[in-house]
C-alpha positions in Angstrom: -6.5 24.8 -36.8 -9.0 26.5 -34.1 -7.2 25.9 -30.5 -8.5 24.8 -27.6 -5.9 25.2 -24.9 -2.7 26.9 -24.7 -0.1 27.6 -22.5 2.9 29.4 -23.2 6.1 29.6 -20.9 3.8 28.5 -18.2 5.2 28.8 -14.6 3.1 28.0 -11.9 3.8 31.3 -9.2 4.4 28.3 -6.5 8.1 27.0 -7.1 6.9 23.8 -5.3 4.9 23.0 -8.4 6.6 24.4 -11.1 8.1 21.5 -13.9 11.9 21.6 -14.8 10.9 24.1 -17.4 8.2 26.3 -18.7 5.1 24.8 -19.9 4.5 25.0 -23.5 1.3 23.4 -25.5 -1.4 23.5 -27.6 -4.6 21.3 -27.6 -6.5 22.2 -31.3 -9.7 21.3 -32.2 -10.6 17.8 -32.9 -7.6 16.5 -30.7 -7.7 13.7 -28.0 -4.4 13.6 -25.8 -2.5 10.8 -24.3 -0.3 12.0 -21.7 2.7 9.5 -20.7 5.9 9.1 -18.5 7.0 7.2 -16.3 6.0 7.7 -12.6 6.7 10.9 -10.9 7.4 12.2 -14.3 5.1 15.5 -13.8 2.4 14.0 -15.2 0.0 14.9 -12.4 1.8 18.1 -11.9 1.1 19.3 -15.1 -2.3 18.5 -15.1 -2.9 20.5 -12.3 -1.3 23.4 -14.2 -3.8 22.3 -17.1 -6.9 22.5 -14.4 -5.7 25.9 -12.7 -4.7 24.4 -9.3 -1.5 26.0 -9.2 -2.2 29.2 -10.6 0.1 31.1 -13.4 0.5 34.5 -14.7 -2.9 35.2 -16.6 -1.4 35.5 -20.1 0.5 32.4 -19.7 -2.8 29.8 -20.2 -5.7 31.0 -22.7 -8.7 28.7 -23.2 -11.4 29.2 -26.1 -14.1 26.8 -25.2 -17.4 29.0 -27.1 -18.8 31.4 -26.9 -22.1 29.6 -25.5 -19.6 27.9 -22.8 -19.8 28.6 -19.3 -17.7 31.6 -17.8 -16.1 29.3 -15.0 -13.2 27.0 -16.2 -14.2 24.4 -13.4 -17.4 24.3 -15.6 -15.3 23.4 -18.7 -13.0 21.1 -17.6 -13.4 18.4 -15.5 -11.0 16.1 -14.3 -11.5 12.2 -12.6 -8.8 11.5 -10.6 -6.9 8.4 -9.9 -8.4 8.1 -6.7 -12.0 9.0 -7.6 -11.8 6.0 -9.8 -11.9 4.1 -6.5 -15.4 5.5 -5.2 -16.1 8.3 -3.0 -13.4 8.3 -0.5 -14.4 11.1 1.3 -17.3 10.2 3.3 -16.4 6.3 4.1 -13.4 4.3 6.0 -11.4 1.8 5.0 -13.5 -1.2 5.9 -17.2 0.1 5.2 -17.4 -1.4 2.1 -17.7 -4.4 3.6 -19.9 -3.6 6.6 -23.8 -4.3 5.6 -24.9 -2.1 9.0 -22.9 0.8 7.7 -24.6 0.9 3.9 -28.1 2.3 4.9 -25.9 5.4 6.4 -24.3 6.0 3.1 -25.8 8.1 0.0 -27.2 6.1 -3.0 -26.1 6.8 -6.9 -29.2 9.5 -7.8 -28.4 11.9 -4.8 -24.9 12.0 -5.9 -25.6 12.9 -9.6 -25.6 16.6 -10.0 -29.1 18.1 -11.0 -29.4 18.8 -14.4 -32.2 21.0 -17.0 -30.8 19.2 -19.8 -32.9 16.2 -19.9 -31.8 15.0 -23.4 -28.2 15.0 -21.9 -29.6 13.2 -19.1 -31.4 10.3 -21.5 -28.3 10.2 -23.5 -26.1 9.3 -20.7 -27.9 7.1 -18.8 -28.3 4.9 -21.7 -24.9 5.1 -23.4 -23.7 4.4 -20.0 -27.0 1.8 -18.2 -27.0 3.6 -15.2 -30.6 3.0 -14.5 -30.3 0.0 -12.6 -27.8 1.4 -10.5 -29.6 4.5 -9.9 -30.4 2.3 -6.2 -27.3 1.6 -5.5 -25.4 2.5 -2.1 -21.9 4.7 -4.2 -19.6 2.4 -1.9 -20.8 -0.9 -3.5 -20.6 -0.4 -6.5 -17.9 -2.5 -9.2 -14.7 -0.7 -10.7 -16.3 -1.0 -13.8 -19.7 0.4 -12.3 -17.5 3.4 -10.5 -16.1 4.3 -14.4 -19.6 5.0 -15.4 -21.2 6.8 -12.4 -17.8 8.7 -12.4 -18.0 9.5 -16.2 -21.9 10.3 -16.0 -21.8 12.6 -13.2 -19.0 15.0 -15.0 -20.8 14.7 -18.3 -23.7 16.1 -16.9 -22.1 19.2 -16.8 -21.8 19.2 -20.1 -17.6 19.7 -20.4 -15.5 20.9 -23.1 -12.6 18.9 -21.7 -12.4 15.9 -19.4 -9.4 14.6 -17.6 -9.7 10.9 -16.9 -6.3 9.7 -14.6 -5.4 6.1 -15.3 -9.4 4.8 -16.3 -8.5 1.3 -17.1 -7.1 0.3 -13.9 -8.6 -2.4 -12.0 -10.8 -3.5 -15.1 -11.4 -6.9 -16.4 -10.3 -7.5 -20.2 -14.5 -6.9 -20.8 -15.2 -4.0 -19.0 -11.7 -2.4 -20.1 -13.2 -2.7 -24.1 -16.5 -1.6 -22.8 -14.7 1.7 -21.6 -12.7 2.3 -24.9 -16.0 2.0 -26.4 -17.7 4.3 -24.4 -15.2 7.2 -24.3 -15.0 6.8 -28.3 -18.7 7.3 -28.0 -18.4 10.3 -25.9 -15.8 11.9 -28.4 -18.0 11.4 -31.4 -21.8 11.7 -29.7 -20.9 14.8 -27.4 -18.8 16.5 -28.9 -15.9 16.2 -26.5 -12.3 16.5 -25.9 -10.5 14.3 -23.5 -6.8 13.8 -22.0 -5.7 10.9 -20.6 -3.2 10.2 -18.0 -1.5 6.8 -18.7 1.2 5.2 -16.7 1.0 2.2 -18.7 1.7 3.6 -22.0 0.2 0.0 -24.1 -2.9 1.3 -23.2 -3.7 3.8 -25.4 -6.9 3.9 -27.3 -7.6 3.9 -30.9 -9.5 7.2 -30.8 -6.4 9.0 -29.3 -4.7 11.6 -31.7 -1.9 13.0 -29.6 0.2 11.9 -27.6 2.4 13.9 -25.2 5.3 12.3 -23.6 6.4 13.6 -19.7 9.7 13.0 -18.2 12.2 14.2 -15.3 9.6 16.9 -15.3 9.9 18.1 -18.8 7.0 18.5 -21.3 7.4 17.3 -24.2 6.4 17.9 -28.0 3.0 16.7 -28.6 3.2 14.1 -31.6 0.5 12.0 -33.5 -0.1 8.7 -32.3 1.0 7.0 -35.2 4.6 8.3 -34.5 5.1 7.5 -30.8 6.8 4.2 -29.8 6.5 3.4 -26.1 9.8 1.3 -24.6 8.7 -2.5 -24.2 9.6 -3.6 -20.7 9.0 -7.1 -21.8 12.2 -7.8 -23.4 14.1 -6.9 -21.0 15.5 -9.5 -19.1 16.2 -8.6 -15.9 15.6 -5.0 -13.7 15.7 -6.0 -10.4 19.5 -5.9 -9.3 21.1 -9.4 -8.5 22.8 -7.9 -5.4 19.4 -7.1 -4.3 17.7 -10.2 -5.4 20.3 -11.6 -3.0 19.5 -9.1 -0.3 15.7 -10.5 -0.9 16.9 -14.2 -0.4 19.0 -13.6 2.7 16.3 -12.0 4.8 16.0 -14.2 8.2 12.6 -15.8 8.4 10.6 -14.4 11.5 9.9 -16.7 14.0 6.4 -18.3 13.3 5.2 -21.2 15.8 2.4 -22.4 13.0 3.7 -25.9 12.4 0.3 -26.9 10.5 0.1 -26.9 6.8 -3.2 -25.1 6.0 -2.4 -21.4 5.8 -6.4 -20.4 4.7 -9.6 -22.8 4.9 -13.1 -21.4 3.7 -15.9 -24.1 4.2 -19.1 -23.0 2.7 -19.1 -19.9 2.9 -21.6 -17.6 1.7 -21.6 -13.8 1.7 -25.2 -11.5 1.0 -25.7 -7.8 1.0 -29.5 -7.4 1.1 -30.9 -9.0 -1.8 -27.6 -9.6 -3.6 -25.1 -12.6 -2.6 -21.3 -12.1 -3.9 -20.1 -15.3 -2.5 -22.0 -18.4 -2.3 -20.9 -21.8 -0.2 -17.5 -21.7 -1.5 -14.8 -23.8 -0.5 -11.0 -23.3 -0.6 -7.9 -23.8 1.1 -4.6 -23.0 0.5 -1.8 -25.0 1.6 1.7 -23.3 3.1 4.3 -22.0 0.8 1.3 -22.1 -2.4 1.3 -19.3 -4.9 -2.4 -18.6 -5.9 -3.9 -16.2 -8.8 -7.1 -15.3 -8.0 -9.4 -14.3 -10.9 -12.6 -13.4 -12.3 -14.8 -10.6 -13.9 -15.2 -7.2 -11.6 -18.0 -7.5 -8.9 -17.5 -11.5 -8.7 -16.4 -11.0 -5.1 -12.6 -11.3 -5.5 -12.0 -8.3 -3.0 -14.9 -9.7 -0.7 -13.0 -12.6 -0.5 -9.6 -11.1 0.4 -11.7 -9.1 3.2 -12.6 -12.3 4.6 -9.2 -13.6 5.3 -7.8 -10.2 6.5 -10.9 -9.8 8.8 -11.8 -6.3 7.2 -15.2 -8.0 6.5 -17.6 -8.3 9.9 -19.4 -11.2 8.5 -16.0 -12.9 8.7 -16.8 -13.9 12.0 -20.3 -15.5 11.0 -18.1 -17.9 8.4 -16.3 -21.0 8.6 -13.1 -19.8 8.3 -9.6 -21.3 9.5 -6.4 -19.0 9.6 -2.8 -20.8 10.1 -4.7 -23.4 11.9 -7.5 -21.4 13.9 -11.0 -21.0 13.4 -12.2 -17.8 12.8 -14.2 -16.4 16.3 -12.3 -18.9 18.8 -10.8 -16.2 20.8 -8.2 -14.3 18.5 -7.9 -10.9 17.9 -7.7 -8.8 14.6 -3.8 -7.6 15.2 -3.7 -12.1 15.6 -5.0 -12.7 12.7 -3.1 -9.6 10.5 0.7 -9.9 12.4 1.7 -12.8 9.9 -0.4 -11.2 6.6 1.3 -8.6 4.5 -1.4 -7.0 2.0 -2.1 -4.2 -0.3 -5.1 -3.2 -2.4 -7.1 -0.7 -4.5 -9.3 0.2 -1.6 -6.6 0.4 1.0 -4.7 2.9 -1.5 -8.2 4.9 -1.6 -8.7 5.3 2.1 -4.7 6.0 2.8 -5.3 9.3 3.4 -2.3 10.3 6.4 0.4 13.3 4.6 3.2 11.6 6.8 6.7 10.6 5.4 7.0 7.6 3.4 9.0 5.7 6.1 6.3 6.2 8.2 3.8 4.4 5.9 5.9 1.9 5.4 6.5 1.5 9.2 2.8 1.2 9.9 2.8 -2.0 8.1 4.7 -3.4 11.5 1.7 -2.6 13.5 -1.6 -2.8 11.1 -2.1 0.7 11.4 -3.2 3.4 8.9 -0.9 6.0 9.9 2.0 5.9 12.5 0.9 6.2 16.0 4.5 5.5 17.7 8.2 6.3 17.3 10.3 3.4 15.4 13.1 1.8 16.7 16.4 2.4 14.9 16.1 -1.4 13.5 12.7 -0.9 12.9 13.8 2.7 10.4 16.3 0.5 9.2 14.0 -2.0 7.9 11.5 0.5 6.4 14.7 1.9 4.6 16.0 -0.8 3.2 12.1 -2.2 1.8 11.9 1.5 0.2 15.4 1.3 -1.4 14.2 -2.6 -2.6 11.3 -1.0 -4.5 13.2 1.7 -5.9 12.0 5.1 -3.6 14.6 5.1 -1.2 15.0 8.9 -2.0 11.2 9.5 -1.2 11.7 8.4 2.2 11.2 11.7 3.6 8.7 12.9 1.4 4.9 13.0 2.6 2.7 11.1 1.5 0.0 12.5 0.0 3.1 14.7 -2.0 4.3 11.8 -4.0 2.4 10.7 -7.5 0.4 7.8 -7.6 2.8 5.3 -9.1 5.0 6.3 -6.0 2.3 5.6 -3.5 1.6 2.3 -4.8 5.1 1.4 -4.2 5.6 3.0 -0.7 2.5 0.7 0.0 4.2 -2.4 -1.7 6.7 -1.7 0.9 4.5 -1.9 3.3 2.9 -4.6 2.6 6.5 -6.4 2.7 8.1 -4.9 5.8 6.9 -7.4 8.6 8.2 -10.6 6.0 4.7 -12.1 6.5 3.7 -15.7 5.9 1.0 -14.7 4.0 1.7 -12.1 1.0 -2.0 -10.9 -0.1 -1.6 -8.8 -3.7 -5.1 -7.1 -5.2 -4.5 -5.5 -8.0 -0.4 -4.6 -6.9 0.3 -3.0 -10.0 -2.2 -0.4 -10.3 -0.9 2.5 -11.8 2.9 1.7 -12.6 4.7 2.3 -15.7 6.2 -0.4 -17.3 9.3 -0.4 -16.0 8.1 -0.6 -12.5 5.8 -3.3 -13.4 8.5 -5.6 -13.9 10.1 -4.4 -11.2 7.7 -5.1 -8.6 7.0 -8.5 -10.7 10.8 -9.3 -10.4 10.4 -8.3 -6.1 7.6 -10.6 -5.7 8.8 -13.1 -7.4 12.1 -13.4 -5.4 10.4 -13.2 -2.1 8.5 -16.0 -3.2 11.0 -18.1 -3.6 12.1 -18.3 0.1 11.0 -20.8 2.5 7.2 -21.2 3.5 5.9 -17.9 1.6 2.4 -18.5 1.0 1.3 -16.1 -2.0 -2.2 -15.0 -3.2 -2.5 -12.2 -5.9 -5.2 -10.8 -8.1 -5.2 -8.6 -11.5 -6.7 -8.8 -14.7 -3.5 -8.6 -16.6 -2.0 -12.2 -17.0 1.2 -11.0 -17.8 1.3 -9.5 -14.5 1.6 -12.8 -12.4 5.1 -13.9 -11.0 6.1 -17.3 -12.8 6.1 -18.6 -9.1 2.1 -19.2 -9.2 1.2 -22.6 -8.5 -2.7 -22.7 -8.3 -5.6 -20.5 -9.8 -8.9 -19.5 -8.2 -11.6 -18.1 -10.4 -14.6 -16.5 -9.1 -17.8 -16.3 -11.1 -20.3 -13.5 -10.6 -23.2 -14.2 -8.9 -26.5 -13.1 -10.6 
């Protein structure tokens, strides 16, 4: 068969980036790749060997691409990574999603899409894809499922030979996460194209994968057809969390709290509108202490709007009826009021976490509400950290920058977190983004032992039901507004 890509005895020249052992593989012709493991397997580390980051002796990699291909290998490969699939993270902050004040400031979907002679290509895309009537669009609001196809449309412009796509299905709704499989199998077989995916969650491989490539303790594997590769079903498992530290969970000492009301969240009629488009519209809800709530609903029906509201990360929070552990919203309290008794994590926090400090010290800024760590810690406070990061399974990462550790490993050092101040109020979007398996349950097994201690008030969204904690006692579904 014709190859593609190979590398042999590849050893990145930095020995911070080198796997356990030399690289060997070979991409052919006609092959689409799966590449699973476990997290902070090497999976991102060898695709940076695989996109030329960490550069190798030049006979170990040789790529034959064409001979009408471009000379550049950025040209010929193109790679979305896991945070990309968040939006454009470079030019925005943490809350401006939500600010309506801030969106005129920001680019718009056309200027961001790269310029292009091949007008065919151009046609093609825009209607495999519909990107016409978001072509308007301010990049920061757009939907997950949105993001996929600006992301997708923009490196397909450049007409690739191979394209890198680093966990796509996260944060999708069952729809939207068919709608993709479709798409890429339409890319394959319209343009022509080879892709590699990077999949934590290793039940998610599509039908037009041919390959898969298994990663682990930072070995690569043999590459094997699909048809021959059995993942390890974390289902039937019974139990991962440890009991001693299930116990460890249950014995924590409940922070002092004087809330003696039973409301933990009240929304009256409240109505949320960006321009011409309203995501929420005179909804109603409370949620009543020690309640364990899913919150559902297809991508862009506001779920993360919502969750904005309650955390005060929205400005037009203020203009809302909303009542937090017994207060209404804009009588006097402050933000670091309304956040000391909320622990909370999400796709878009994990996006804009940008500070290369040690792990501990992310976890530590969860005691104050700050991105980043802007004070020394307290022995107990260290302490603390530690013992949420040993809970979640990274206690050995604790030293360990940030921006260092894989994604799967982020996600948990933000779990942590979210969990290191015990809060009342436990607020979950999309927690599992980007685990394996394993740690799926694990995390499922955490949260579902801290809820069952006294007063914890719970609300958690994903589009996976086998993702919610059996504790969940209520269910909130949002419908899109069109």
């Amino acid at each position: 068969m014709k190859t593609l890509l190979e590398i042999k005895n590849g050893i990145p020249r930095h020995p911070l980036y080198r796997m356990k052992e030399p690289v060997n593989l070979t991409i052919n012709y006609g092959e689409q790749l799966a590449i699973v493991g476990l997290n902070g397997s090497g999976k991102s580390r060898l695709v940076d060997i695989l996109t030329g980051r960490w550069p190798m002796p030049e006979e170990a990699m040789t790529y034959n691409f064409g001979a009408d291909a471009p000379k550049m290998m950025s040209d010929n490969i193109k790679y979305i990574a896991f945070r990309d699939t968040y939006g454009d993270g470079e030019s925005s902050y943490y809350q401006q999603r939500w600010n309506s004040t801030a969106l005129d400031e920001l680019p718009i979907v056309k200027d961001l899409l790269p310029p292009t002679d091949n007008s065919e290509l151009q046609e093609r895309l825009f209607a495999l894809f519909g990107l016409e009537g978001l072509l308007e669009k301010a990049i920061i609001t757009l939907s997950s499922g949105e993001m996929r196809k600006f992301q997708l449309t923009k490196a397909l412009l450049g007409s690739p030979r191979l394209l890198i796509l680093d966990n796509p299905f996260i944060g999708l709704d069952a729809t939207t996460r068919d709608l993709l499989h479709r798409l890429l199998e339409d890319i394959v077989q319209q343009l022509s194209i080879h892709i590699i995916l990077i999949l934590a969650k290793s039940d998610d491989i599509p039908q037009f994968i041919t390959h898969v490539l298994p990663i682990s303790g930072l070995i690569c594997g043999n590459k094997i057809p699909k048809s021959d590769y059995h993942y390890i079903s974390y289902k039937e498992v019974d139990h991962i969390l440890p009991e001693e530290t299930e116990k460890q969970i249950a014995r924590i000492e409940n922070k002092s709290f004087d809330f003696k009301g039973n409301e933990i969240v009240k929304l009256n009629q409240v109505s949320i509108r960006y321009n011409e488009r309203t995501i929420l519209k005179e909804l109603d809800w409370t949620i009543k202490r020690g309640e364990k709530w899913a919150l559902s609903g297809e991508n862009g029906a506001g779920k993360s709007t919502l969750l904005s509201l309650v955390c005060a990360d929205n400005p037009q929070s203020y203009a809302c009826n909303i009542e937090l552990f017994g207060r209404k919203r804009g009588s006097g309290e402050s933000i670091w009021d309304i956040k000391r008794h909320i622990g909370y994590v999400s796709p878009e926090m994990h996006r804009a976490y940008k500070k290369n400090i040690p792990a501990v010290e992310i976890v530590g800024s969860g005691l104050y509400d700050t991105v980043g760590l802007y004070k020394t810690m307290r022995p107990e406070d260290k302490e603390v950290c530690e013992q949420w990061l040993n809970i979640f399974g990274v206690a050995g990462l604790s030293a360990t920058p940030f921006l260092q550790l894989s994604s799967g490993e982020q996600r948990l050092v933000l779990l942590a977190r979210a969990f290191v101040k015990d809060p009342a109020l436990l607020i979950l979007d999309e927690p599992l983004h980007g685990l394996d398996l394993k740690n799926r349950k694990l995390v499922k097994e955490i949260i579902e032992a801290f809820c069952h201690r006294k007063d914890k008030t719970l609300i958690m969204i994903t589009h996976y039901e086998e993702e919610l904690p059996g504790c969940i006692t209520h269910r909130k579904h949002l419908k899109k507004n069109v």
